[in-house]
C-alpha positions as CSV (number, residue, x, y, z in Angstrom):
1,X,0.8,-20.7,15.8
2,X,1.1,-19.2,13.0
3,X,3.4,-16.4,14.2
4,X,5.6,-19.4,15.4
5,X,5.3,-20.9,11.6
6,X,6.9,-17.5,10.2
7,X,9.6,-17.3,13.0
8,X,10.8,-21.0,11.8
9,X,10.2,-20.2,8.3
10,X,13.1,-17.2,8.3
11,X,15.3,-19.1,10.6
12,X,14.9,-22.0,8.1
13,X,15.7,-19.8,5.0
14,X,18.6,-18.0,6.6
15,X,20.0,-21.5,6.9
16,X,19.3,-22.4,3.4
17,X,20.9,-19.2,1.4
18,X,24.5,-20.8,-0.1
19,X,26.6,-18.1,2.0
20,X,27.8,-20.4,4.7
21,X,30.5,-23.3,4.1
22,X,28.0,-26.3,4.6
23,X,25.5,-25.4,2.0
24,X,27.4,-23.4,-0.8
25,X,27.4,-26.8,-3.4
26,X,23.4,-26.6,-2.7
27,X,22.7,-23.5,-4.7
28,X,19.5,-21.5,-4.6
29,X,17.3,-24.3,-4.6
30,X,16.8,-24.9,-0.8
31,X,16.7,-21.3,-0.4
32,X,13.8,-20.5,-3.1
33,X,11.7,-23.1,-1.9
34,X,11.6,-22.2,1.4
35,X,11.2,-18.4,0.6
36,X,8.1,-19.6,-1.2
37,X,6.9,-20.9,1.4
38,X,7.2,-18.2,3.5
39,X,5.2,-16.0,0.9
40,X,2.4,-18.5,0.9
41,X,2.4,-18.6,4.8
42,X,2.5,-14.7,5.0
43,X,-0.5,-14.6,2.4
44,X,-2.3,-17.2,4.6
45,X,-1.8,-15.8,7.6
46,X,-2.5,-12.0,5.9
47,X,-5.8,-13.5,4.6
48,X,-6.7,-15.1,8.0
49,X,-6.5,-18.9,7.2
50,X,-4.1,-19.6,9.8
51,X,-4.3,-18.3,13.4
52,X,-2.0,-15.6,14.5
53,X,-2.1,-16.5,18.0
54,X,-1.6,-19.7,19.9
């Protein structure tokens, strides 16, 4: 699950960064918050709090 979680997490902050059309009057926001995120999963999972299998 938790490998899964990381997967989405990327996808999710590729799709937040203001490069593409949609999302350039969003800013950096989106895109910080999830790559947060994905640091505090990482450390989790790292640290063994979260499962890396299914």
């Amino acid at each position: 699950m938790g490998f899964l979680l990381l997967i989405v997490l990327i996808v999710l902050l590729l799709g937040g960064l203001p490069r593409w059309n949609y999302s350039r009057n969003w800013g950096y926001g989106p895109s910080s918050l999830l790559g947060l995120a994905l640091v505090i999963v990482l450390v989790l999972l790292l640290a063994g709090y979260i499962p890396r299998g299914f």
